[in-house]
C-alpha positions, 0 to 999 in steps of 0.5 A: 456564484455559489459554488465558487464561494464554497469553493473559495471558503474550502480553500481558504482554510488550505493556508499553507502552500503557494497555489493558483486556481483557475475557475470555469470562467477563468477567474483567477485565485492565488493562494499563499505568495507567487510563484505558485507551485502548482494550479488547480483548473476547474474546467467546469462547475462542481454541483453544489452538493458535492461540495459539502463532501469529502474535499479530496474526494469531490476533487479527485473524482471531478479529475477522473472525470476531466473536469479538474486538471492539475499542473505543477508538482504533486510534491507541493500537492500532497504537502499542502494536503497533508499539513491541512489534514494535520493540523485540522484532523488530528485531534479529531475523534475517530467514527466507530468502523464496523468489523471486515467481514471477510465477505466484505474483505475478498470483495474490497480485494477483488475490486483492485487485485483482480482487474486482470493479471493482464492489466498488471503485467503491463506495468509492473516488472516480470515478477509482478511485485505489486508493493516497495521495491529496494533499491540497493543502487539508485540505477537499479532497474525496477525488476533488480529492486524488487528481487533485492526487495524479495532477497533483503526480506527473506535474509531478515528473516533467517531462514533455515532448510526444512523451516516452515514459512507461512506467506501472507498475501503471497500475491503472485508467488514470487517471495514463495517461490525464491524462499523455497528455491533459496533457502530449502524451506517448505512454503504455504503462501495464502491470497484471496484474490483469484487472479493471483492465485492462478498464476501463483500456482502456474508459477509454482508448477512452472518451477516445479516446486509443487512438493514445496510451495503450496499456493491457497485461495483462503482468508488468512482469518480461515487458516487452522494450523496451530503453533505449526510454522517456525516463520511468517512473512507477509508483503503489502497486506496489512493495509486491507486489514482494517482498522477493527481487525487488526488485533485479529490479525496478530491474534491469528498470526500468534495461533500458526506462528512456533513460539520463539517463532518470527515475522517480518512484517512489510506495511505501509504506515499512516504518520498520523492516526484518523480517516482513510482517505475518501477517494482512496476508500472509494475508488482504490482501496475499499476497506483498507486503512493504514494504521500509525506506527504508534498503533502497529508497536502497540497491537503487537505488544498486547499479543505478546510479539517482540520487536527485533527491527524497524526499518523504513524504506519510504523514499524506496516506495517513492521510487517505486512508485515514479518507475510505476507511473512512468510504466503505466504512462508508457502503455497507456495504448494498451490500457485503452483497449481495455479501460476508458478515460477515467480509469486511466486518470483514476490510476495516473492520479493513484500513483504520481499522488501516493509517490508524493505523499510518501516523499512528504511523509505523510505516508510511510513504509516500514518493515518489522522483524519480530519475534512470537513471545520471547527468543533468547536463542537468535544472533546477537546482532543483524550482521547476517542480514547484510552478509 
């Protein structure tokens, strides 16, 4: 009786969106008007207790767990999410956040980059790109999209033969190894995810480009070059940067980058300033945190960097993400035979959520070209990128 009061005082403060919840002794609840866009099934009590934590995560957790289903559309789902979190959280203040220690930093990394490179490869396409991919045809395969992902990032960034290009999170090697193949540059890609630095460096062997890529198992806090690469790239990394070190990590990105020199930055982005996600915190991203294009634009300014181009590719992560959930559902055989149940649903839950949330827009991804200090001497326009 009292968990159902508490849960029916949670939702009543959700007073946006058309829902239905169904409760474990099928007690039917609407909330908003009908037809309901999407019904919540608790096939079980929650315990009390884990009713006064996070909601999102009590409810994400008892869906791993098969306790809680949800049928209808995630759209509607993280809608109503992001207008409660809007509205309710944003002029909150924010908690003091500890410093990243980068003891803490490889082992959030670790606890999703290194499930197995054979995990991975069930899904994702054969160049195991693990973040947007683009779209330059909507019938693009999802293996076309991130070569024209890879291709459409490096074009941004002007590259010259002989330039020095410094990769961080270079992932599984892939925009290294085009770089170098493409454009003649000398490479140095960092990760510190092991799983992703042996097959980086297997990659790098296979296409013989050990005299121009260069793969490092290293923090990118650890890096010693000084005023040494002409440009920087770095792909889905700013994410696990952590609110405390984000001033480091363009304090680092100045020491190495050439003045005049340039980066493109490829990040997913929070529309609004606060929390992480406590589910995602917990069980996807430890210490990660998507900072607000507000806070981006003004770090980067405070070290003296330079905005060239902001470009948003949301609705391509969206994409992205469906293709993912569908390649993920595809091979669940074969996940089985390595994970159980709940680290199925934790996954299908992760990625048909985030492809919400980025259709909703509570999410965003941008990319941004910038420039260390001031260059007078680039091309007067960005014609070169679509040529």
């Amino acid at each position: 009786m009292f968990e159902k009061k508490l849960i029916k005082k949670i939702l009543s403060k959700w007073n946006y969106g058309d829902f239905k919840v169904i409760f474990w002794d099928n007690e039917e609840l609407i909330i908003g008007k009908k037809p309901s866009q999407f019904t919540l099934i608790f096939k079980e009590k929650i315990p009390l207790f884990d009713l006064f934590n996070d909601t999102s995560l009590v409810f994400a957790k008892h869906y791993m767990e098969s306790k809680l289903d949800i049928e209808g559309n995630y759209d509607e789902i993280a809608r109503v999410l992001y207008y409660f979190s809007n509205k309710h959280f944003l002029k909150n203040k924010e908690d003091a956040l500890s410093k990243i220690t980068q003891k803490q930093e490889s082992k959030n990394i670790k606890s999703h980059y290194d499930l197995g490179n054979d995990f991975y490869k069930l899904w994702l396409d054969e160049t195991m790109s693990y973040s947007c991919a683009y779209f330059k045809n909507p019938n693009d395969t999802l293996y076309q999209a991130q070569i024209n992902k890879i291709n459409h990032t490096l074009k941004k960034l002007d590259l010259k033969k002989g330039e020095k290009l410094l990769d961080i999170g270079c992932g599984w090697g892939w925009l290294s190894i085009m770089a170098a193949q493409q454009y003649g540059v000398n490479v140095v890609g960092v990760t510190i995810s092991e799983e992703q630095y042996k097959k980086a460096k297997e990659r790098v062997k296979e296409f013989n480009l050990e005299d121009k890529v260069e793969i490092r198992l290293q923090n990118y806090q650890d890096l010693e070059f000084e005023n040494y690469f002409d440009k920087v790239v770095s792909v889905g990394m700013f994410e696990h940067v952590g609110k405390e070190n984000l001033g480091l990590y363009f304090m680092k990105v100045k020491q190495v980058l050439k003045p005049g020199g340039m980066m493109l930055l490829h990040s997913i982005l929070s529309m609004f300033e606060g929390k992480t996600n406590a589910w995602i915190d917990q069980y996807i991203f430890p210490g990660g945190y998507l900072p607000s294009l507000r806070e981006v634009i003004s770090i980067m300014s405070e070290w003296d960097f330079h905005l060239l181009l902001a470009e948003s590719l949301r609705i391509h992560y969206a994409k992205t993400l469906d293709m993912w959930s569908q390649n993920f559902n595809q091979v669940l055989p074969q996940v089985r035979e390595k994970y159980d149940e709940k680290f199925i649903r934790m996954w299908d839950l992760y990625l048909r959520s985030c492809a919400s949330a980025f259709r909703v827009g509570s999410v965003d991804l941008f990319q941004f070209l910038i420039t260390k200090e001031i260059n007078n001497e680039l091309s007067l326009t960005k014609e070169y990128i679509y040529k």
